[in-house]
Each structure stands twice: as C-alpha cells, then as structure tokens.
C-alpha positions as CSV (number, residue, x, y, z in Angstrom):
1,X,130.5,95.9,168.7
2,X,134.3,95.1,169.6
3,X,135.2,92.9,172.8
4,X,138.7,93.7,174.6
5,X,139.9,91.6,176.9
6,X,142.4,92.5,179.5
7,X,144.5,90.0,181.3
8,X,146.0,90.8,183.9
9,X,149.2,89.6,184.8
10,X,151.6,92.0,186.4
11,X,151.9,91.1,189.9
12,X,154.7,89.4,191.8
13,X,152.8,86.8,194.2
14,X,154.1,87.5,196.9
15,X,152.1,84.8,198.8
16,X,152.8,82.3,197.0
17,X,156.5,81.8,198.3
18,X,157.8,81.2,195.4
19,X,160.8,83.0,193.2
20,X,158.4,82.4,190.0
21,X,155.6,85.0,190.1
22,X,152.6,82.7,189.9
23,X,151.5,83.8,186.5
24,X,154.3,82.2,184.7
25,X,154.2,78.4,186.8
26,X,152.8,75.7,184.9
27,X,149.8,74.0,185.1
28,X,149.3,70.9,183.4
29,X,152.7,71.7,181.2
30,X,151.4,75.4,180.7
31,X,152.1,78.5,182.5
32,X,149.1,79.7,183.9
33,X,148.8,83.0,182.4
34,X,148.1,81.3,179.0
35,X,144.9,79.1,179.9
36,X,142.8,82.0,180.1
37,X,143.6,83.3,176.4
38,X,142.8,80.7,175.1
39,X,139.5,80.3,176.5
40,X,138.3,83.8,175.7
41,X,139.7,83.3,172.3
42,X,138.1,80.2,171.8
43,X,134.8,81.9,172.3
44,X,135.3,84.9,170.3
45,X,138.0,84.8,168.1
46,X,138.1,88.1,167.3
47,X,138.9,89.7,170.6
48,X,141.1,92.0,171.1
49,X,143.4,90.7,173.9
50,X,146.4,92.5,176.0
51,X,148.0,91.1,178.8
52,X,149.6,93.2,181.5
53,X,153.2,92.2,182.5
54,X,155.6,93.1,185.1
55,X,158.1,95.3,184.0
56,X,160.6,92.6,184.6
57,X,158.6,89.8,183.3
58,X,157.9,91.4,179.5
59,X,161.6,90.7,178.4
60,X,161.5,87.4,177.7
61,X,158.1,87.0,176.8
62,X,158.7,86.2,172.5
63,X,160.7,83.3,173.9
64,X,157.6,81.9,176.3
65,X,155.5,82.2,173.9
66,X,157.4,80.5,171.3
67,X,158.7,77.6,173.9
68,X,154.9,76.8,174.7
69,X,153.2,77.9,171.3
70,X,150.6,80.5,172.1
71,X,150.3,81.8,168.5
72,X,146.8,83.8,169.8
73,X,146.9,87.5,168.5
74,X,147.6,89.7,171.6
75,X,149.3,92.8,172.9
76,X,151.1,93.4,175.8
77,X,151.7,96.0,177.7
78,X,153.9,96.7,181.1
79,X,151.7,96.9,184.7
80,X,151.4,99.0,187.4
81,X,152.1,98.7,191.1
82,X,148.4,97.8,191.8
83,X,146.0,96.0,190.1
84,X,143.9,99.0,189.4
85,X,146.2,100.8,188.3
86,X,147.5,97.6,186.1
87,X,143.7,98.1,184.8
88,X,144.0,101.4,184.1
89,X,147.3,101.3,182.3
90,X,145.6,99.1,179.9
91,X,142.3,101.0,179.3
92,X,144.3,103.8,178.3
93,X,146.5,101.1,175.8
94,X,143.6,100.3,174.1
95,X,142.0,103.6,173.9
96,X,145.3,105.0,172.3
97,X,145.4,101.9,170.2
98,X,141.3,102.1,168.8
99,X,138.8,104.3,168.0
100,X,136.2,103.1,170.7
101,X,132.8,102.9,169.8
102,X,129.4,103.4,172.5
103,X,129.1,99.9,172.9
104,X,132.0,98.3,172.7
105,X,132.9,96.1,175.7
106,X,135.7,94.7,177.7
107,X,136.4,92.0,180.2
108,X,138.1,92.4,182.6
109,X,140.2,88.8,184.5
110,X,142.6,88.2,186.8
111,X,145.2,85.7,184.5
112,X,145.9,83.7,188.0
113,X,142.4,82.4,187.8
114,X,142.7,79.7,185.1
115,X,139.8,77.4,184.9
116,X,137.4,80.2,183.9
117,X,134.9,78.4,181.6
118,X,133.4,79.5,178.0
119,X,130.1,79.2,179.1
120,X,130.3,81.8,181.9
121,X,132.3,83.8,179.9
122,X,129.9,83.9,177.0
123,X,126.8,84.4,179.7
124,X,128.8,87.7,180.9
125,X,129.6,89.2,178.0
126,X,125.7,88.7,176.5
127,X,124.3,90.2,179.7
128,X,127.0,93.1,179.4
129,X,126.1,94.0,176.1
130,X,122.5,94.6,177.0
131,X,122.8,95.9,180.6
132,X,126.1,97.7,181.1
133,X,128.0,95.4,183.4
134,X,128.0,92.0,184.2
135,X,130.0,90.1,187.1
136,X,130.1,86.5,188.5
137,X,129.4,85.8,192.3
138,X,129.5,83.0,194.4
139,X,127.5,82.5,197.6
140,X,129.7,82.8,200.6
141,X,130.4,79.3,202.7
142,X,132.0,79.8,205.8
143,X,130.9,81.9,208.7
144,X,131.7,85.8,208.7
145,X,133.0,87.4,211.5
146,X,134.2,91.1,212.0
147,X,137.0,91.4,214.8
148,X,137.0,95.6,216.3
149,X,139.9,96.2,218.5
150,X,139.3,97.9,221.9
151,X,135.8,96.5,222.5
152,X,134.4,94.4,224.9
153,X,132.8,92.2,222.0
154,X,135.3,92.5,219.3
155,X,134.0,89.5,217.4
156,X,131.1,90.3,215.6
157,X,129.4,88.0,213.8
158,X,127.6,88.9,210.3
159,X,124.5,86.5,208.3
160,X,126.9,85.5,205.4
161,X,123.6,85.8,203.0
162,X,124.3,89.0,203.2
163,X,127.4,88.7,201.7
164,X,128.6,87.6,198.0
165,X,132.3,87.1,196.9
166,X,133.1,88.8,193.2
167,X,135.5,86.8,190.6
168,X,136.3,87.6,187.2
169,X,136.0,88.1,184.5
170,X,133.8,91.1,185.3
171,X,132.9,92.4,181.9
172,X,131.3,96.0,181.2
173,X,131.0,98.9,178.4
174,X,134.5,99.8,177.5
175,X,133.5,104.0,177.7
176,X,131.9,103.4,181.0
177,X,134.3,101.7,182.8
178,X,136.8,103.6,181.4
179,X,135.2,107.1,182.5
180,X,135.4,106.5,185.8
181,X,139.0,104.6,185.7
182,X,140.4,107.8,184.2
183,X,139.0,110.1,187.1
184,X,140.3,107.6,189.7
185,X,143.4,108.3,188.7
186,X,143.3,112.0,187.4
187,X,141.9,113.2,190.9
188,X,144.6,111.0,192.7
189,X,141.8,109.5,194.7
190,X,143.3,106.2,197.6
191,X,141.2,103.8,196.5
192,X,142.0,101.5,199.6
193,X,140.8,104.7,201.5
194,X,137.5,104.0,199.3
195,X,137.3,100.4,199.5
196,X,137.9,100.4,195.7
197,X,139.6,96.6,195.4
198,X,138.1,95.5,192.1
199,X,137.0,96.9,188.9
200,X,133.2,96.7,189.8
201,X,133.7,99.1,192.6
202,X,135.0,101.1,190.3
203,X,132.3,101.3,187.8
204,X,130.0,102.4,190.6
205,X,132.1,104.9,192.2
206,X,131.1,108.4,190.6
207,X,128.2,108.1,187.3
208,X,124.7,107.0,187.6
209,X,125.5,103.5,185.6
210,X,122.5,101.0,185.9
211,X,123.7,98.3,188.3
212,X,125.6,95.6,187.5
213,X,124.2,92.3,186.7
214,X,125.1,89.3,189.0
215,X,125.6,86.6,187.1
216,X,126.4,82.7,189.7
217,X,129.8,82.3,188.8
218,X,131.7,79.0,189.4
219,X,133.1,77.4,192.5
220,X,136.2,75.8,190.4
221,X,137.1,80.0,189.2
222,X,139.3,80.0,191.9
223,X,142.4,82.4,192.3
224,X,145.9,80.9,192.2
225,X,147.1,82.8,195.7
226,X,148.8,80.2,198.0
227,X,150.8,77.4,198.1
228,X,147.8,75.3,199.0
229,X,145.6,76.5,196.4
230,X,148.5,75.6,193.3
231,X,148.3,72.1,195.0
232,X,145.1,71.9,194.9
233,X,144.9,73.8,190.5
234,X,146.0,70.1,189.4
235,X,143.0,68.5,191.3
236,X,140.4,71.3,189.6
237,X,142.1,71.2,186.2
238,X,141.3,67.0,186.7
239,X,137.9,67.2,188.0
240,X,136.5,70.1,185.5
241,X,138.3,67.4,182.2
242,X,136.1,65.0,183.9
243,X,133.0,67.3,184.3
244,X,133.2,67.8,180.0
C-alpha cells in the first residue's frame, strides 16, 4: 500500500500583501512550503511527495532547494488557476507516473499550513487506510451569522455546533478520490456553483463512498492567509517547540 502526498503550493496570496507568494516566506529561517515535507517524510519515509508550483515559481526551484537544503525525494509539478484544479493536475501526475493499486492512498495539504504535526498525520492516514477517507476538524469558536440581502432580518443567526471547520491534510484512497476529480473536470462542472471548495467535497460529490472519518484536528494547523496570521506563525512555531 503506497502513500502520495500532494502539496500544494501554487497559489499567489493574494491576501497576504506581500510581492513574495506566502509559500516561499520564511519561517524560523525556512520557507514555509518546506516544513510540511519534512513532517510527512519524517513519518513515512517512503512517500511519494509532489509539490505543486506556480508556473512562475518552478524556475528557480533547484536553487531553493539547494540554498536551504531540502534533499527529501520529491516531484514537482506546475499548478493550476484553482486549488482544485492544482489537485487535480497532480492526481493525474501521479497516475501517469505509477501504476496505482486499490488501496493506495494520498494526502492531500495545503503547504501554507506548516505546523501540521506527525501524530495527526499518522492518525489520518491509519483511519484512511481502513475507512476510505479521513479529514481533521475543529470545533467552530465564534458565533455564526448568515447576512441575506433584501430582508427585513438579514442577520441570521446559526448554533455553531452545527458547524465544523475542515483543515488538511485530508487523506483518502488514491482511485476514489481520483474518480470523481477526473469527472469534475471532464464534465466541466463550476464547482463554486456546487459549493465544491475542498477536496472532501469532492470525494462526496457523485459515488456512493462510505463517509468520511472526522478525525479532531489541531488548533495550531492554522493557514498562513494574512498579514496577522504570519505574525502570529512565529508565536505557534514557539509555543508548539515548547509543547514537545
């Protein structure tokens, strides 16, 4: 049973404000978009990794690596202009690139969210193997409102228990995820039109899959989007050294 891992690392972040797309800023003296590597290759070292790159960003990308030494065995490969289709482009790298067997699986993480930790990782892709799919959640803290234009009451307000939020990485059976990537894209389906923002929407979007497993994800697995929230990666990357 193989495990790919795709990283993905293609987009510009755009929110950030910053000429540097996010992926490629340092964090503790290392770009960002090599913590993650490392940590999925520290707990399988055979993994089969590819990272997804702009198209601009793949140029110079022998010379990262050799600046800050990331000798890990990878591939890369160039993004799309969405994430999904980012994922997508790599699914089909790897399925031109191996013979796939039944239950081979993949995970699936966002490279801007470097503090992912071994042990969720390794929880993941156990529960995957045996179930199909596996993703982490976290419990929602703030209130949840839903504003509606052109109604008297346009702030309605939701019970956040109702509600999870989804992080990566969100690990599944290669062939499965892949089936219904491939038909995404063949039928030229809008998948903002369908709601279809991550890759576990995805999975459950046209077979009869057993649901995913929900595995309590971690609080510090944050998402490198603002300003505020690279601040704030030294202060997590501190508190999680002393946590060990």
């Amino acid at each position: 049973m193989a495990h790919y891992v795709l990283i993905l690392a293609a987009g510009i972040g755009s929110r950030l404000n910053n000429k540097t797309p996010k992926q490629f800023l340092e964090l503790r003296g290392v770009p960002i978009v090599f913590h993650s590597p490392r940590k999925f290759h520290e707990i399988d070292s055979s993994a089969k990794i590819y990272i997804g790159l702009p198209k601009v960003g793949g140029a110079n990308w022998t010379q990262l690596c050799s600046k800050y030494n990331f000798t890990i065995d990878h591939s890369i490969y160039s993004g799309g202009q969405t994430r999904l289709e980012t994922v997508f482009l790599g699914l089909k790298k790897i399925h031109q690139e191996h013979r796939i067997a039944q239950h081979d699986i993949i995970s699936i993480h966002d490279a801007a969210r470097p503090f992912i930790q071994t042990n969720l990782i390794q929880e993941l892709t156990n529960t995957a193997k045996k179930t199909g799919g596996a993703i982490p959640v976290i419990k929602l803290k703030d209130s949840l409102r839903i504003k509606k234009r052109n109604c008297a009451k346009d702030h309605i307000s939701k019970n956040r228990d109702n509600y999870i939020i989804t992080q990566t990485p969100q690990v599944f059976h290669l062939d499965k995820i892949f089936k219904n990537y491939t038909r995404l894209f063949n039928d030229n389906i809008d998948a903002s039109l369908m709601g279809l923002f991550d890759d576990a929407s995805v999975y459950g979007l046209f077979h009869n899959y057993p649901p995913l497993s929900m595995i309590e994800g971690e609080e510090s697995n944050i998402k490198i989007t603002t300003q505020l929230d690279y601040i704030l990666s030294e202060k997590i990357y501190q508190f999680l050294k002393r946590e060990k």
